[in-house]
Every structure is written in structure tokens, then in C-alpha cells.
ROMISE-79487 format. One record per residue: residue in three letters; z, y, x of N, C-alpha, C in turn. Coordinates in steps of 0.2 Angstrom, whole numbers, plus 5000, padded with zeros to 4 digits. Each point is the difference from the previous one (the first is absolute). Layout:
N
ALAZYXZYXZYX;...
This chain:
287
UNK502551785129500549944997499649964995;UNK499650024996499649974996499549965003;UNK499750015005499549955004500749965003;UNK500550015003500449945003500249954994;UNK500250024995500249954994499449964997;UNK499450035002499249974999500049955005;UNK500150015005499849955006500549955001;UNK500750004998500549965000499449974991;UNK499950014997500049964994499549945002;UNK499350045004499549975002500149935005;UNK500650025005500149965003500249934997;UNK500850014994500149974998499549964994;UNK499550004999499349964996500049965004;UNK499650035006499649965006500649965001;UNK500450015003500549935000500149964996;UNK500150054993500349924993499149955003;UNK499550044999499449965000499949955005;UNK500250025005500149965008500349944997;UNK500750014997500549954999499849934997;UNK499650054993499649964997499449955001;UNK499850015006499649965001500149905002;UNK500449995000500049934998500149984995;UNK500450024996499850004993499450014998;UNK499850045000499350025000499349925002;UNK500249995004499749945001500249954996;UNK500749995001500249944996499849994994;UNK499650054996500150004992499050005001;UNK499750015004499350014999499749944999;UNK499750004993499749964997500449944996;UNK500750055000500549934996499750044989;UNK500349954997499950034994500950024997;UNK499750064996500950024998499950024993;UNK500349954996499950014993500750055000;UNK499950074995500550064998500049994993;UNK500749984997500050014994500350094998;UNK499750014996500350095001500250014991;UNK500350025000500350014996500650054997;UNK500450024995500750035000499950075000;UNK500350055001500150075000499450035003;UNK499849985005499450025003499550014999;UNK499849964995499550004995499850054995;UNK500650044999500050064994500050065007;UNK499949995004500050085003499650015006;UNK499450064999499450005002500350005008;UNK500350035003500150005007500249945003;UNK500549964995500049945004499449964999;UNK499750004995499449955000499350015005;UNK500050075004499750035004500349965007;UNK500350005000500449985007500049955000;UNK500149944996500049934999499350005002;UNK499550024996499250004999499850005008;UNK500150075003500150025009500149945004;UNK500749975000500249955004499649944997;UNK499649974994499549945000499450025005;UNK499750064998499550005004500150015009;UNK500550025001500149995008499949955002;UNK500649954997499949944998499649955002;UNK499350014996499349994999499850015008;UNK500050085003499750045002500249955008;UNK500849985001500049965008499949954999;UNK499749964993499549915002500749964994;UNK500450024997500349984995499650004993;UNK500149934998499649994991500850024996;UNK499950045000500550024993499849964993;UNK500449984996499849984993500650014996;UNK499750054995500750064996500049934994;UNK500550004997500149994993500650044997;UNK499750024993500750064997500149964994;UNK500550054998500349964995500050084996;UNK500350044994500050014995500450034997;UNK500449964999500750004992499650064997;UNK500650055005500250084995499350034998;UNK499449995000499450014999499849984993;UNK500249935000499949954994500550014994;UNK500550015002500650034995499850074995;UNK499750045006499950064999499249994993;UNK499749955002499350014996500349954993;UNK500249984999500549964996500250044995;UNK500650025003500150074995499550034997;UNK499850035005499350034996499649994995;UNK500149925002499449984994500849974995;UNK500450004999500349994995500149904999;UNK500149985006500249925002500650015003;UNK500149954995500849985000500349955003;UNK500049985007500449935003500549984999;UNK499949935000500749964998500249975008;UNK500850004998500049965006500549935000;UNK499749975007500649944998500049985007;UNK500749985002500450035003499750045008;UNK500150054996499850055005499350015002;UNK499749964998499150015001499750004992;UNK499550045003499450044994499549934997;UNK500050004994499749964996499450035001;UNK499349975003499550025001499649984994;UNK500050024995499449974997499350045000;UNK499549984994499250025000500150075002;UNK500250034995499950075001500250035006;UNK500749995002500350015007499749995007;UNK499549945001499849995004499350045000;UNK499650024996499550054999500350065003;UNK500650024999500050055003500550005007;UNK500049975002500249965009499350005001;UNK499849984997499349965005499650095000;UNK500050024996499550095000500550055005;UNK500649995002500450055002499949965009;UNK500149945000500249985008499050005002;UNK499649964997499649985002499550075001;UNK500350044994499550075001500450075003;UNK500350054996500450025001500450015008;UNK500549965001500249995007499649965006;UNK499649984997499749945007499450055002;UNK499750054996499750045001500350075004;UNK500650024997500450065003500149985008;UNK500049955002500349975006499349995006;UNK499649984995499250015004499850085002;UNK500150034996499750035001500350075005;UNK500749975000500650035005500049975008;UNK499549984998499849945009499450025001;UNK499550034996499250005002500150105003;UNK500750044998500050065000500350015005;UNK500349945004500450035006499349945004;UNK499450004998499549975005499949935001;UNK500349974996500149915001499449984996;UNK499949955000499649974994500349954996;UNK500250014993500349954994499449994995;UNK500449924998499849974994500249974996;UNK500350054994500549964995499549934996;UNK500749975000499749924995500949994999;UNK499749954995500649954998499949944998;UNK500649954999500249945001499249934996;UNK499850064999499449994992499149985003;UNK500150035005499650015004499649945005;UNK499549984999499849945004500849944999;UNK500249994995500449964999500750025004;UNK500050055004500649995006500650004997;UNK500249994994500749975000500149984991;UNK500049925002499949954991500749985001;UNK500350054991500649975000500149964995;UNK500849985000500149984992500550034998;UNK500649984995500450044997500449995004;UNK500550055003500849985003500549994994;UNK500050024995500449964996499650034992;UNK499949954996499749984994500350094995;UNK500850015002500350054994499950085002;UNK499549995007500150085003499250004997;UNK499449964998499250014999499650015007;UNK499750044999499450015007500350035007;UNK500549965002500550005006499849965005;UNK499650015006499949955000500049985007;UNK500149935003500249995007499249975003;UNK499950035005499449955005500149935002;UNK499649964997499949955001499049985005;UNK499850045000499249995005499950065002;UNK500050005005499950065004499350025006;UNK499450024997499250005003499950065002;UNK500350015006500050065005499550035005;UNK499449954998499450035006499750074998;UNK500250024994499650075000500750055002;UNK500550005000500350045007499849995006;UNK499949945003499849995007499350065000;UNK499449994995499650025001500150074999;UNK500550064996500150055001500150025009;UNK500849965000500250035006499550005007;UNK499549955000499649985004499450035002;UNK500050044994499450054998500350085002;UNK500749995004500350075001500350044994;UNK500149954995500350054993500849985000;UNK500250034996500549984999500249984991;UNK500249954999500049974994500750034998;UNK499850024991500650034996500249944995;UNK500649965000500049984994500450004993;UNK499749994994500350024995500449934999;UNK500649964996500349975000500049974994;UNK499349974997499750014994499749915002;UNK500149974999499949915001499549994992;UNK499549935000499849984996500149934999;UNK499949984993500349924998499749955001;UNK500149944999499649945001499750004992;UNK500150054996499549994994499650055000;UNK499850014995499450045001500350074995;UNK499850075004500350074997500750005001;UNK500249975005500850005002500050075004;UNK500750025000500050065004501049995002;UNK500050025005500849975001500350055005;UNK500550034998500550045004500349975006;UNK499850015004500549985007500550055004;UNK500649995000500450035006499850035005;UNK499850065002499850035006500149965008;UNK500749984999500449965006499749924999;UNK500049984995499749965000499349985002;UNK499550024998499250015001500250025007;UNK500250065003500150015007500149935005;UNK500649964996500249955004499449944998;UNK499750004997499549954997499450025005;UNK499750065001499450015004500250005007;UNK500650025002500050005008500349915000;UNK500149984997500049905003499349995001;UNK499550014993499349995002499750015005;UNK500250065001499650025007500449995007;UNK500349984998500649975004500050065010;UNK500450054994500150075003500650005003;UNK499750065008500549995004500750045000;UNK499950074993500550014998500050004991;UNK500550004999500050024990500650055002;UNK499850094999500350065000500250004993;UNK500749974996500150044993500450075001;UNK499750024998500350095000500349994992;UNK500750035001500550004994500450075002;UNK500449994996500650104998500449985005;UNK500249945006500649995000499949975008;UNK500150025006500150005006500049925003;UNK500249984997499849915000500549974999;UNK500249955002500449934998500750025003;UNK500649994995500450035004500749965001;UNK500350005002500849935003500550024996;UNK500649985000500550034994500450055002;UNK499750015006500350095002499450054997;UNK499549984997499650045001499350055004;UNK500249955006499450005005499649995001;UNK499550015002499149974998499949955005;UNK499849944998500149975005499150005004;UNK500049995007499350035000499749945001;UNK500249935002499549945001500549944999;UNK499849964993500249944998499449954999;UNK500349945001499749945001499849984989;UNK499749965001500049964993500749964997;UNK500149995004500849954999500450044999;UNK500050075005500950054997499750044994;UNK499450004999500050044993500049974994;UNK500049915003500349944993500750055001;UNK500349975005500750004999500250064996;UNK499950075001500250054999499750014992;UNK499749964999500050014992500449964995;UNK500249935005500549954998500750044998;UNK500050025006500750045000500050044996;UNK499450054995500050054997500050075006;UNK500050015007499950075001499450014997;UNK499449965002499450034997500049974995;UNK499950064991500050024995499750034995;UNK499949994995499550064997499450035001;UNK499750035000499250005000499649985008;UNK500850015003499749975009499849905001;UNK500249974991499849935002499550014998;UNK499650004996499549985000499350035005;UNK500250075002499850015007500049945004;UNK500749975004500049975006499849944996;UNK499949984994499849924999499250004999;UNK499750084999499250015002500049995008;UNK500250035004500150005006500049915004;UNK500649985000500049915000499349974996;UNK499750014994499349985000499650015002;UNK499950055003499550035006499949965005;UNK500550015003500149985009500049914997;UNK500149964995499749934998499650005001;UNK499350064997499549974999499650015007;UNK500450035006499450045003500250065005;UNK500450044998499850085001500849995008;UNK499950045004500349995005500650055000;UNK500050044995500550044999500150054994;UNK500550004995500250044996500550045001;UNK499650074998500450065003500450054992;UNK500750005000500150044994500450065001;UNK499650074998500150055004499850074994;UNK500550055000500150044997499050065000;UNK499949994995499150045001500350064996;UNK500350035000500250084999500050025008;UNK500549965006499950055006499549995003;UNK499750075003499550035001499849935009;UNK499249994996499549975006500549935002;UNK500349984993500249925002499749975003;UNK499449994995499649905005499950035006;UNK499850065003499850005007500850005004;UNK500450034998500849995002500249925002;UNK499649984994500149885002499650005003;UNK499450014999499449965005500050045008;UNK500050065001499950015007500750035004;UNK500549994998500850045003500349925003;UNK500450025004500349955002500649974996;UNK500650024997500450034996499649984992;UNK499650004998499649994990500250054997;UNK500049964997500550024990499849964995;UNK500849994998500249964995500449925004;UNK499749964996500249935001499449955000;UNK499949995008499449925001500249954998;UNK499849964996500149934998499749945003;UNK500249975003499349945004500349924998;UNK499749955001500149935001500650015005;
């Protein structure tokens, strides 16, 4: 009995694998920038498995390019060190001392955890951030929030030269100023949606807690144009931390990218569930 439940399991691989094979092609040599992020992040097994599917990833002819994002990391070293944020309305006053410790927790701490969770499952990673060969010059997204900052130049040739080189690039979300010893907090979703314009990538995968975009019955919608996702925020169904998702997503697919994917990264082997299944996951955004 136990070789039959073996050999039914077998068979069913070889198939999904069969299935996958246009997919498989379709994505070879495309670039897919993964914003990773959220719950996932705090838990060794999921971040194994995330690490597993980049390198497969890699491994059938896809340039993967991660960037993560943080928070509860930085909240957490924050505390510790006895820094006290202010806030105004609803976002973290970044000031000198706050941004030191953003920049040591993302740039060091997690951008390295995530490397080195891809070099163990056989991949090859190279954490860097927004700091790095200039690749991402901000300025302040608003004067009262301090070193918050939004991309305004974006010099992307040294991802090209990772992914090209067979690596995969990790990026920390850590921007620098147009003056001199500037250091500037970026949005995870943001910087995501700033470097896949640049590289004007064929998908931008934001991995978020939340199944994707959903109608006012509450159903996922799985493929919207740029125009129904105005409309659906006009109207107010899409709300709450899902806009400034889908208004990262709409600046993407502006600059470039052929597809914005927003899709739950808690359930297990998402991107390859979007990239090589007929069916995805989540919600495709396109022009």
C-alpha cells in the first residue's frame, strides 16, 4: 500500500511538472522582482521555503530579485535600545537616531538573514541596499515624517550585473540623499515598485498577509486592468493598507513592468503557484 501511495504521489509531480512546462518557458530569462515581506519573515521554516522557491526559480533560467522590508525587526531593536517614536498621522517620524537603526537592522541584520537562507538551500545571494553604487537617490516624502524617503533616481546596473552573474540580489530598502551622509527609509512596496520600473520587470510579486485584492463581496479578484483598480478605489472597495499597495502596483506597470502580482506569501510555494500554474495566486494587475 505504501509503494501505491508513493507511486500515485510520483506520478502526480511528474505531471504538475509536465504542466508546467510552458510556464516554464514563458518566464525564462524574464526578471521578477519579489517583495518579501510580513509574517514570514519571523519564521524559520517559512523563510526556508521562500529561500527554496527563489532558488528554483534561478535554477529554471528566472532572474529573481528579492527586496524585504522589516518593520517588526526594527520596532523590536528600537525598544531595546530605548527610542521612542513619534507619530504623525499614522506614520513613524524617522529621525537621526531612528534611521541608524533602520539602516543596521534592514541593511544588516535581515538583508543578511535572507542571504543567507538562499545560499543554504544552494542558491547564490548578495545582500546590498538602496545605498549601494547609488541605486536608489531619495529625497524626503514629506519634511514632518524626517529621513522617509521616496525614489527619485534609480541606477540599477549593479543588479543587472548580479543577476547576470547567476546571483541573486537581496535588497535592503535603505535609499541615500542628494546631499552628502544622507541615509533615507523607504517603504519596502515602494523601493519594490521603484526597482522593478527600472528594470522594467516582467513581473513585480508583492507578497503581503492578505490573498489579494478583493470586490465588496469579498472575493479575490484574480485579474484587473489599471483602470478597474482606479475605479475600485474611487468607489472605496479597495481601502486601507490595500491602496497604497495597488497605487505601488499602478506605478510599476507606468514605468515598465508587464505585470503586478498581489498575493498572499504566508501560503506555501506562492510565486511558483503565480509563475508556473495555470490558475496563480492572488491578483494580476496589467495596463
Amino acid at each position: 500500500m505504501r509503494k501505491q501511495n508513493m507511486n500515485r504521489d510520483w506520478i502526480a509531480t511528474a505531471r504538475t511538472l509536465s504542466e508546467a512546462l510552458p510556464y516554464l518557458q514563458r518566464f525564462t530569462g524574464a526578471v521578477v522582482v519579489v517583495k518579501f515581506g510580513g509574517n514570514a519573515m519571523g519564521d524559520d521554516e517559512a523563510m526556508a521555503e521562500f529561500a527554496r522557491d527563489m532558488v528554483l526559480m534561478r535554477q529554471v533560467g528566472v532572474n529573481p530579485v528579492v527586496v524585504h522590508g522589516g518593520g517588526p525587526m526594527i520596532n523590536d531593536m528600537l525598544k531595546k535600545l530605548g527610542i521612542e517614536s513619534e507619530w504623525v498621522r499614522g506614520k513613524r517620524v524617522t529621525d537621526k537616531a531612528t534611521v541608524e537603526v533602520v539602516e543596521m537592522v534592514l541593511a544588516g541584520l535581515v538583508n543578511k538573514r535572507i542571504v543567507q537562507a538562499i545560499n543554504d538551500q544552494g542558491g547564490r545571494a548578495v545582500g546590498i541596499s538602496g545605498k549601494d553604487d547609488d541605486l536608489m537617490v531619495c529625497e524626503a516624502d514629506d519634511p514632518e515624517l524626517g529621513f522617509v524617503g521616496k525614489p527619485v533616481e534609480m541606477n540599477v546596473q549593479v543588479i543587472r550585473d548580479l543577476y547576470t552573474a547567476g546571483i541573486i540580489p537581496v535588497i535592503a530598502p535603505v535609499g541615500t540623499g542628494t546631499n552628502d551622509n544622507e541615509t533615507f527609509n523607504v517603504n519596502g512596496d515602494t523601493a519594490a515598485g521603484a526597482i522593478a520600473g527600472a528594470l522594467k520587470a516582467d513581473r513585480l510579486l508583492l507578497l503581503t498577509d492578505v490573498p489579494g485584492v478583493k470586490n465588496k463581496e469579498g472575493e479575490v479578484l484574480t485579474e484587473l486592468t489599471s483602470q478597474q483598480v482606479r475605479d475600485l478605489i474611487e468607489d472605496g472597495t479597495i481601502a486601507g493598507g490595500m491602496i497604497p499597495k495597488t497605487e505601488t502596483a499602478l506605478d510599476a506597470i507606468e514605468k515598465g513592468v508587464r505585470g503586478v502580482v498581489i498575493l498572499d506569501g504566508r501560503a506555501p510555494n506562492a510565486t511558483l503557484l503565480e509563475l508556473y500554474t495555470e490558475h496563480g495566486a492572488g491578483s494580476l494587475i496589467r495596463r
